[in-house]
C-alpha positions in Angstrom: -164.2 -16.1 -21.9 -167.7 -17.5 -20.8 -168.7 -13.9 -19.6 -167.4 -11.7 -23.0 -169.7 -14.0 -24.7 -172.5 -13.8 -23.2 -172.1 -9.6 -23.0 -171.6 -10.3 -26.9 -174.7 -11.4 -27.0 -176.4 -9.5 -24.7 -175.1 -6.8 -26.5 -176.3 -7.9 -30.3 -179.9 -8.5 -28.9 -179.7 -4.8 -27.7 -178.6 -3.7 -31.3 -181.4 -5.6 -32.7 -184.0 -4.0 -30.5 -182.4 -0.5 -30.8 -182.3 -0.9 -34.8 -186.4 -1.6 -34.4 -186.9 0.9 -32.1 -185.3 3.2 -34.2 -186.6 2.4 -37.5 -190.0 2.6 -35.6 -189.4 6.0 -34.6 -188.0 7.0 -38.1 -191.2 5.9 -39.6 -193.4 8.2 -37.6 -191.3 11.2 -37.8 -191.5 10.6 -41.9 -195.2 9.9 -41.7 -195.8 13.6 -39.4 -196.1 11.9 -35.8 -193.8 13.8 -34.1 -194.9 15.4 -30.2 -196.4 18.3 -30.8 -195.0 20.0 -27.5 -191.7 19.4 -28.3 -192.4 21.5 -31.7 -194.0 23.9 -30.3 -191.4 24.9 -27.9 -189.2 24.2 -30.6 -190.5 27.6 -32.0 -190.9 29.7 -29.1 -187.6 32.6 -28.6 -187.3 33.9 -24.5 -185.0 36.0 -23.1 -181.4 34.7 -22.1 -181.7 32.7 -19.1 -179.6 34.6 -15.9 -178.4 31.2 -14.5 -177.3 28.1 -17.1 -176.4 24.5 -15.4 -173.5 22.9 -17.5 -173.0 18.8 -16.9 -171.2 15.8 -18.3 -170.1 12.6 -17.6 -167.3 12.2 -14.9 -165.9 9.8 -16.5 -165.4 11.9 -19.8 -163.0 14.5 -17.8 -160.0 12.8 -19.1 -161.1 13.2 -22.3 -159.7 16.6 -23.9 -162.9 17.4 -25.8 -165.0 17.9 -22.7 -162.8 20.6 -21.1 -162.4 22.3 -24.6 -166.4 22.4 -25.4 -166.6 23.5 -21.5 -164.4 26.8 -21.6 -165.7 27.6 -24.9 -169.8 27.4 -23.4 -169.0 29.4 -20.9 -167.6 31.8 -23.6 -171.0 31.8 -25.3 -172.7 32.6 -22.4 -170.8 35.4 -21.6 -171.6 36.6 -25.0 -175.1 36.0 -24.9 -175.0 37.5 -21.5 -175.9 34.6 -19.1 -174.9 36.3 -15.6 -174.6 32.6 -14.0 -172.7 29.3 -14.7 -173.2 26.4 -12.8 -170.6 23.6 -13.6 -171.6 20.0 -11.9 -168.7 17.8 -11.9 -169.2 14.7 -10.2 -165.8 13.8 -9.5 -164.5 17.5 -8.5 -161.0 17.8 -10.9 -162.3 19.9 -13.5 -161.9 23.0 -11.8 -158.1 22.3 -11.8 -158.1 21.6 -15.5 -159.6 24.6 -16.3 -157.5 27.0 -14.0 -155.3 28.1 -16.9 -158.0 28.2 -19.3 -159.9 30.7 -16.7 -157.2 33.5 -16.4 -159.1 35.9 -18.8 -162.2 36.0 -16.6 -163.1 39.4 -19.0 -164.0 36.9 -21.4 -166.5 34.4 -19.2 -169.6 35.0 -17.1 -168.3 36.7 -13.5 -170.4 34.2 -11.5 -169.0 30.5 -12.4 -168.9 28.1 -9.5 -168.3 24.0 -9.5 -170.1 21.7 -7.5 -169.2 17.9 -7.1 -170.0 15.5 -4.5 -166.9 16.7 -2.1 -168.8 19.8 -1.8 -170.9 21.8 0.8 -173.2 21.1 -2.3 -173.0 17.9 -2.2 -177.0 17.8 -2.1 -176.9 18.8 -5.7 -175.7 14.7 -6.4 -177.8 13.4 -4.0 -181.0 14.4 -4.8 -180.5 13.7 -8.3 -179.3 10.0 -7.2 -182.6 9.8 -5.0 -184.6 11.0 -8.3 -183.2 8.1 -10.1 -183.8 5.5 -7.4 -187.5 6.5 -6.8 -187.6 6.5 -10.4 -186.5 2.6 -11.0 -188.3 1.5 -7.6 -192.1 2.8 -9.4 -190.7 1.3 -12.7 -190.9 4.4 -15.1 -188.3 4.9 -18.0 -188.3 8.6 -18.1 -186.8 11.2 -16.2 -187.4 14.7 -17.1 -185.2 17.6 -16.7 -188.0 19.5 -15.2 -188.7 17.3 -13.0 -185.2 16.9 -11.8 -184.8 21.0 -11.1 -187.8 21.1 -9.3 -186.4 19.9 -6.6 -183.3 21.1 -7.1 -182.4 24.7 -5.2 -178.9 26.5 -6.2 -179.1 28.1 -2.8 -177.6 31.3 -1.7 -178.0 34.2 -3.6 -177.8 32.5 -7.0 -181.4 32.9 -8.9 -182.7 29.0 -9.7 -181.9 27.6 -13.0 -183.1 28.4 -16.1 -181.6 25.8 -18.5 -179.1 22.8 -18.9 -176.0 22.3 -21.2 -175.2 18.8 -21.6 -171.2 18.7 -23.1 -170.1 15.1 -24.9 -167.4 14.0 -26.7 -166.7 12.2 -30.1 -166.8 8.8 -29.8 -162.8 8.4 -30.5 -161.7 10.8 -27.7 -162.1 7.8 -25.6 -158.1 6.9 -24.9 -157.6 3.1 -26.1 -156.6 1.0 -23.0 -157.2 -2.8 -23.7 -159.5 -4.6 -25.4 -162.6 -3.5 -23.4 -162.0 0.0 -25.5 -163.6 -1.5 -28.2 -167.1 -2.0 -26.2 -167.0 1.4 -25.0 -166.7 3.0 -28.7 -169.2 0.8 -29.8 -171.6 1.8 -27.0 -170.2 5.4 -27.2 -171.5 5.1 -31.5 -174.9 3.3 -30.4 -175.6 5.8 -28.0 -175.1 8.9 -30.5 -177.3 7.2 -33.1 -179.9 7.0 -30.4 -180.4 10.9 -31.3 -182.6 10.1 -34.4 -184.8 8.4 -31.7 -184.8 10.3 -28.6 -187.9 13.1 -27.5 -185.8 16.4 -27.2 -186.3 17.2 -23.9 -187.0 13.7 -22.1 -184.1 11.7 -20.3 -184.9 8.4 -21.4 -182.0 7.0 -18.8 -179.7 8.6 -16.4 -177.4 5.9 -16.1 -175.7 4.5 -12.9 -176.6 6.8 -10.0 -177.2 10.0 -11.6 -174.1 10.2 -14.0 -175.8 12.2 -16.9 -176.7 10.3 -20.0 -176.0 11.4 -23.5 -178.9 12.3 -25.8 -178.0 14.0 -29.0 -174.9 13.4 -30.4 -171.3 14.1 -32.0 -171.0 17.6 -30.0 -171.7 19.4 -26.9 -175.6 19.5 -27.0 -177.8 22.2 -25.0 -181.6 21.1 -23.9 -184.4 23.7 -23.1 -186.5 23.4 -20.0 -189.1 26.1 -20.3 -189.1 26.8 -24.3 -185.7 28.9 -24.5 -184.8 28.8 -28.1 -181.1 27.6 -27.9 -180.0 26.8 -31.2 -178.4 29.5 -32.2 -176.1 29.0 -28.5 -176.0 25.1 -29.8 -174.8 26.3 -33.7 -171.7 27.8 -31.9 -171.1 25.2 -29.9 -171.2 22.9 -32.8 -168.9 24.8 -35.0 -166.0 24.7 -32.4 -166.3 21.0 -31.6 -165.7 20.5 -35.6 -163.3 22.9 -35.8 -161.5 20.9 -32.7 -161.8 17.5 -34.7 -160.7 19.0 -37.6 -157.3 20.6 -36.8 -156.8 17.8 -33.6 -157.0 20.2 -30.9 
């Protein structure tokens, strides 16, 4: 009883510096203060990239709405004529999941490939988890994406990756088991309003050992790394997570 408490509070003095850290950050974009780099690349339109990276939280694979967003991306892609897919699944059973989804490969990219810890890949984890750790040893706060891809190699004969597409769920895809449900909604909500305050393309924390943290919010998000215009990839994506919630699939 003694410990809910105090994570209750712990928890409300968060929300209290999150709501002034937010307001804060509401009142400079309003007054024009927004990074200048980030609007810039905002504007720029490149060619497809040939290899795309797609990640989300392991612990989100038992959530339907991952694996949807997930076969539908790769979709996309193959529409938009991305040759490579690179899904990173830290716990190594969404392959499985998505066998039946895969038959038609006519209709996703040729080269698709998962990599989790259990793999001959397994680097791919590491190095991300040594990122992190140098990153909290030297006290910083932000990890970039660059940063963590360039020291990250695909190997083989795969070209090095162009982009990343971060998929999340809606905060009520998380199954209810027990009380302690409630806190992960709640942090699930707080972390999707953290949106209107996060820099676009800056990883403010990447969680316990690498997990990827969500950014945006409410639908599977896609970040650029070197000023690839994705929002017309992200509009897609966007109009099959609603059209999931809506009709429950």
């Amino acid at each position: 009883m003694l410990l809910l408490i105090v994570n209750t509070i712990q928890y409300i003095l968060f929300e209290i510096v999150f709501a002034i850290t937010f307001i804060f950050s509401f009142i400079k974009k309003v007054l024009g203060f927004e990074n200048i780099e980030d609007q810039a690349n905002l504007e720029k339109v490149k060619k497809v990239p040939k290899h795309m990276v797609i990640v989300f939280r392991g612990s989100e694979v038992i959530e339907n709405g991952v694996l949807y967003l997930l076969y539908q991306a790769c979709r996309i892609f193959k529409q938009l004529g991305v040759e490579y897919v690179t899904i990173f699944e830290p716990n190594g059973i969404v392959e499985s999941k998505l066998t039946v989804l895969l038959n038609n490969e006519d209709e996703i990219p040729a080269n698709l490939r998962f990599l989790s810890s259990g793999d001959s890949s397994k680097d791919f984890l590491n190095k991300i988890q040594r990122i992190v750790e140098q990153k909290h040893n030297s006290n910083e706060k932000e990890v970039t994406y660059r940063e963590i891809y360039s020291i990250l190699n695909s190997g083989g004969n795969w070209p090095k990756a162009d982009c990343i597409l971060i998929l999340r769920n809606m905060p009520f895809d998380i199954p209810i088991n027990g009380f302690n449900s409630l806190f992960v909604i709640l942090n699930r909500l707080r972390e999707y309003t953290a949106s209107f305050c996060t820099r676009l393309f800056i990883v403010t924390s990447l969680g316990t050992w690498g997990e990827i943290p969500p950014l945006l919010a409410q639908h599977a998000e896609i970040y650029e790394l070197w000023g690839f215009n994705i929002r017309n990839i992200e509009k897609s994506i966007v109009l099959y997570s609603h059209s999931k919630q809506r009709h429950g699939k």
